[in-house]
C-alpha positions as protocol buffer text, in pm:
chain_id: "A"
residue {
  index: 1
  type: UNK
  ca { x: 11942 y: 9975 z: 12202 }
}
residue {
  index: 2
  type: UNK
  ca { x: 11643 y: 9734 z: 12267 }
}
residue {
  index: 3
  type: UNK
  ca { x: 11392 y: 10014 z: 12142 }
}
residue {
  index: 4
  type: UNK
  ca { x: 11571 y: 10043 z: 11821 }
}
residue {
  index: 5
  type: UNK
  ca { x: 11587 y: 9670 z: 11719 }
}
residue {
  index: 6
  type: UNK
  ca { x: 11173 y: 9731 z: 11808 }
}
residue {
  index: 7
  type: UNK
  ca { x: 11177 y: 9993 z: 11503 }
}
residue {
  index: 8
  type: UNK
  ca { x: 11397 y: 9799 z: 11342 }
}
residue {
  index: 9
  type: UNK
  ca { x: 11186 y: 9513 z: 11308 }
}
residue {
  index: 10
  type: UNK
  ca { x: 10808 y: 9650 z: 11310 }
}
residue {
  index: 11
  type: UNK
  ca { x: 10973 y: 9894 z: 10982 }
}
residue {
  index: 12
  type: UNK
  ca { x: 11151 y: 9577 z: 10824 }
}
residue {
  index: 13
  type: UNK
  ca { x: 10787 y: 9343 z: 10866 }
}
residue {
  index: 14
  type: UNK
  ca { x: 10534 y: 9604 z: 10737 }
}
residue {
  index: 15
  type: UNK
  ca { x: 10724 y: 9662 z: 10415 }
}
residue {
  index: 16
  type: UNK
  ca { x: 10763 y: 9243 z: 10433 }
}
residue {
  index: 17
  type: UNK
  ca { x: 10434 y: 9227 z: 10500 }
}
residue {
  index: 18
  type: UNK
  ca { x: 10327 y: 9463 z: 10170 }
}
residue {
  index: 19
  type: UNK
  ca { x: 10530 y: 9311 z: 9927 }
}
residue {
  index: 20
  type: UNK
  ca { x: 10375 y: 8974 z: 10049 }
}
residue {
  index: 21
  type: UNK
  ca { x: 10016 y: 9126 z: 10009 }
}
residue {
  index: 22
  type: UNK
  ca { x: 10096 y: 9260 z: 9651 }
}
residue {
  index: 23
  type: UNK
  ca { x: 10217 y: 8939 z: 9526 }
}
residue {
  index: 24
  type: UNK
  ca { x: 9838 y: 8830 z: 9608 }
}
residue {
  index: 25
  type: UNK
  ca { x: 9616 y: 9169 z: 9556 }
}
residue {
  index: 26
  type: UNK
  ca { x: 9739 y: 9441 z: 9403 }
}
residue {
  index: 27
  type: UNK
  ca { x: 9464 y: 9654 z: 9502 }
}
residue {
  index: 28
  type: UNK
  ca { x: 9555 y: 9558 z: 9876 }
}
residue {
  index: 29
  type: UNK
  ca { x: 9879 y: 9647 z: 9834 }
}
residue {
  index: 30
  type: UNK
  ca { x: 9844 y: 9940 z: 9734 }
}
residue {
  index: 31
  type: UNK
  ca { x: 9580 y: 10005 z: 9989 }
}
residue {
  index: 32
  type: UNK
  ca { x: 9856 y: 9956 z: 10254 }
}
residue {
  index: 33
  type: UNK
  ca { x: 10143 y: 10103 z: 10033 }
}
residue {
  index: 34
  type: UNK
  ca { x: 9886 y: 10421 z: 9972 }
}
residue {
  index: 35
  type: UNK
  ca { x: 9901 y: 10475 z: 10339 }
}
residue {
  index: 36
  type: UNK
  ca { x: 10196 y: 10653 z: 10471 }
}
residue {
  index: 37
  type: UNK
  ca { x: 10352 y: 10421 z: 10686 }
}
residue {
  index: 38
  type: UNK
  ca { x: 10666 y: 10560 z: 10665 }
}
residue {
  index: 39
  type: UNK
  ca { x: 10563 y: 10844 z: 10765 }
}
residue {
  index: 40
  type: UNK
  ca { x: 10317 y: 10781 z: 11081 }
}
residue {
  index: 41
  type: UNK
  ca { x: 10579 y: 10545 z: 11192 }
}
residue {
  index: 42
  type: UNK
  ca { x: 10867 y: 10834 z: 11157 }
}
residue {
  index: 43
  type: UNK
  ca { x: 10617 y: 11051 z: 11355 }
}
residue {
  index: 44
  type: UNK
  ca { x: 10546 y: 10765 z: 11620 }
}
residue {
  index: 45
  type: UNK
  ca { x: 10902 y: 10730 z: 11671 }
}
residue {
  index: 46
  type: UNK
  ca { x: 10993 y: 11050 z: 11739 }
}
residue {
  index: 47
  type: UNK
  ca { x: 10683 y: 11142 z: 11983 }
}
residue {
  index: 48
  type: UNK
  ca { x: 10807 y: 10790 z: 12183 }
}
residue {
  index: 49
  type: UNK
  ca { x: 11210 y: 10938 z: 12175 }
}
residue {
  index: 50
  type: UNK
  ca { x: 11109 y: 11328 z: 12212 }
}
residue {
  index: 51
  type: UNK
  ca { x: 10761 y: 11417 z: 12309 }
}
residue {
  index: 52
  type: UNK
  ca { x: 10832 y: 11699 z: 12094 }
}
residue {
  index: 53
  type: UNK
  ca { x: 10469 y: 11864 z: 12013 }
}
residue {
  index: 54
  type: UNK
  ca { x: 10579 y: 12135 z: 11805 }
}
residue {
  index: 55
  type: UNK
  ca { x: 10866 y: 11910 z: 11624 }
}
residue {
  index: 56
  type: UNK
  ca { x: 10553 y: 11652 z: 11500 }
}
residue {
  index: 57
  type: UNK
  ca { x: 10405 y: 11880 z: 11339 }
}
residue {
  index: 58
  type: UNK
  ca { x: 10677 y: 12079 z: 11178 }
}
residue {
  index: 59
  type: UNK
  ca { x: 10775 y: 11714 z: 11037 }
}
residue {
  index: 60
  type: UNK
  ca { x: 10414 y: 11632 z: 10958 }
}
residue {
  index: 61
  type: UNK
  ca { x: 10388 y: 11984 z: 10794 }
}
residue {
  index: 62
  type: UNK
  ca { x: 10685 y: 11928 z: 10565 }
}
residue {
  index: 63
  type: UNK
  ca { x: 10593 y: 11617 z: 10513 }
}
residue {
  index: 64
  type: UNK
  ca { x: 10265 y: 11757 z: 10329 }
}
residue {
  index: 65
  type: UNK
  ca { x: 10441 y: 11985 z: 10061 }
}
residue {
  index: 66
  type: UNK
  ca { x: 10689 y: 11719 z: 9986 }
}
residue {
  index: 67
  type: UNK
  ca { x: 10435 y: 11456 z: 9926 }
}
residue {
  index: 68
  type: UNK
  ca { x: 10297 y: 11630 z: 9622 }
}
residue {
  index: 69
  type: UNK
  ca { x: 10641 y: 11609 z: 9442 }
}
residue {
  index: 70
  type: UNK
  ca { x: 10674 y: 11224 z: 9555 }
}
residue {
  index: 71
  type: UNK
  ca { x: 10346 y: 11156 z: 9323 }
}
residue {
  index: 72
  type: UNK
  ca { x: 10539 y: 11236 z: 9035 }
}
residue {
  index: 73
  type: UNK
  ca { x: 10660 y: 10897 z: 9049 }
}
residue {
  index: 74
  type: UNK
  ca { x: 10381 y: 10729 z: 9028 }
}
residue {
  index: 75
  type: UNK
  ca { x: 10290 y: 10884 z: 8694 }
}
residue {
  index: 76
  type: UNK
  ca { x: 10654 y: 10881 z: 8554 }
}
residue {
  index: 77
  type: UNK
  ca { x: 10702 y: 10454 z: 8607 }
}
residue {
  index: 78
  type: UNK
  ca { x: 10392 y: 10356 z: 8480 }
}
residue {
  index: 79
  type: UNK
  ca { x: 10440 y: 10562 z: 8143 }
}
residue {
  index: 80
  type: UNK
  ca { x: 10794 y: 10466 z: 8086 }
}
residue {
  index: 81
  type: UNK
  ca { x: 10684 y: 10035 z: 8170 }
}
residue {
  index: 82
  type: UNK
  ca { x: 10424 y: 10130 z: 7917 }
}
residue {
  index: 83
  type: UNK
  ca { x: 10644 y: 10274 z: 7687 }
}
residue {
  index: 84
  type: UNK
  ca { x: 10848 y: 9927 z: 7722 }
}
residue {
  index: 85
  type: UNK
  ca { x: 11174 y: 10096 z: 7855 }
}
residue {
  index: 86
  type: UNK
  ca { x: 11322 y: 9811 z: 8067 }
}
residue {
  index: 87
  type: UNK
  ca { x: 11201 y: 9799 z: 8472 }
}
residue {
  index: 88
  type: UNK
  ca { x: 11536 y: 9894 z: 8633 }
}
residue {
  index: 89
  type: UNK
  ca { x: 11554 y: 10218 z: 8381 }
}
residue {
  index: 90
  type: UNK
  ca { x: 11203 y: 10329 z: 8395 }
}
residue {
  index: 91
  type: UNK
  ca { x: 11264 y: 10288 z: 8789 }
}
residue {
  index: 92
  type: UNK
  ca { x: 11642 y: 10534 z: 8786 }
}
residue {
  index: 93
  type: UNK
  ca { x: 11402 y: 10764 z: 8520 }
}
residue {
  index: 94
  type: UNK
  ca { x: 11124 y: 10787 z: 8743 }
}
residue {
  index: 95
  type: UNK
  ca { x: 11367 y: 10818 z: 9093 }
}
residue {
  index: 96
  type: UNK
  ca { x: 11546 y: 11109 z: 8892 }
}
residue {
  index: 97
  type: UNK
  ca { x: 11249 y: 11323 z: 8768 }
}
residue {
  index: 98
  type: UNK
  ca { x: 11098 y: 11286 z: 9149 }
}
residue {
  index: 99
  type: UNK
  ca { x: 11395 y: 11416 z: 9273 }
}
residue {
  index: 100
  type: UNK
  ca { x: 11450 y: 11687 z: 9045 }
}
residue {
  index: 101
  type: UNK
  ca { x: 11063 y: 11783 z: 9122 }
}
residue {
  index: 102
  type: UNK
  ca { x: 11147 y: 11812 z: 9517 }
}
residue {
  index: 103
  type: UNK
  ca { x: 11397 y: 12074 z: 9422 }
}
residue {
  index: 104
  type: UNK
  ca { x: 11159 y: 12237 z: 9242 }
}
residue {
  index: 105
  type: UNK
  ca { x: 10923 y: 12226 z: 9465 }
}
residue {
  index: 106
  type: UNK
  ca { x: 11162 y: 12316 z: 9754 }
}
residue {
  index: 107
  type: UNK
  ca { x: 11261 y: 12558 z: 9545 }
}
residue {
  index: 108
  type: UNK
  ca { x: 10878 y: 12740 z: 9483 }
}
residue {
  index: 109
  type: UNK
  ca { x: 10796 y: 12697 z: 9846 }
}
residue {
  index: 110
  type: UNK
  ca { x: 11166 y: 12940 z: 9911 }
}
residue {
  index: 111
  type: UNK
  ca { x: 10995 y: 13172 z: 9645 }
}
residue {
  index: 112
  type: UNK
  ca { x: 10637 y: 13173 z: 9790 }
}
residue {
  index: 113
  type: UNK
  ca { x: 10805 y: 13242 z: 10171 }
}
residue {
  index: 114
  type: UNK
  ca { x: 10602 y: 12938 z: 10254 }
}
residue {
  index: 115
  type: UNK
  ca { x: 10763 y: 12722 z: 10590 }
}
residue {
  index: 116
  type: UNK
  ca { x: 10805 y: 12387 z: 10523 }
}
């Protein structure tokens, strides 16, 4: 129970910690946001619980192909804020055309016979 608090709280402070950064520098929060935190924390994790070799890098593997879909949204939300379409729209639009590319891409990758 103690160990997940731990996650808890080192997940909860780094995204605390970016949003805090970005207030001040966007270009250093992005630098930290850029990095995949999520991710190499998701991996750490799981080593610490499992010491599962093989199940690391069939995550970190996955995790590759579905990245590419995931930058969708980073084009889609600047165009629509551009485009003036109010922030909590343009963020639902951009959320719903990422998701619908990660089923396309899941999708391709079935096609291709490609493991992910």
């Amino acid at each position: 129970m103690v160990f997940y608090i731990v996650k808890l709280f080192i997940s909860a402070l780094l995204i605390v910690l970016i949003s805090e950064i970005s207030k001040r520098s966007s270009l250093f929060g992005a630098i930290l946001a850029s990095v995949p935190l999520v991710s190499v924390l998701a991996i750490t994790w799981i080593y610490i619980d499992t010491k599962d070799i093989e199940q690391i890098s069939s995550l970190s593997k996955s995790i590759f192909w579905l990245v590419i879909p995931s930058l969708v949204f980073f084009i889609a939300l600047p165009l629509f804020l551009k485009y003036q379409v109010n922030f909590y729209l343009s963020l639902l639009f951009s959320l719903a055309i990422m998701v619908f590319c990660y089923f396309v891409m899941v999708k391709l990758l079935s096609l291709l016979n490609i493991n992910y």
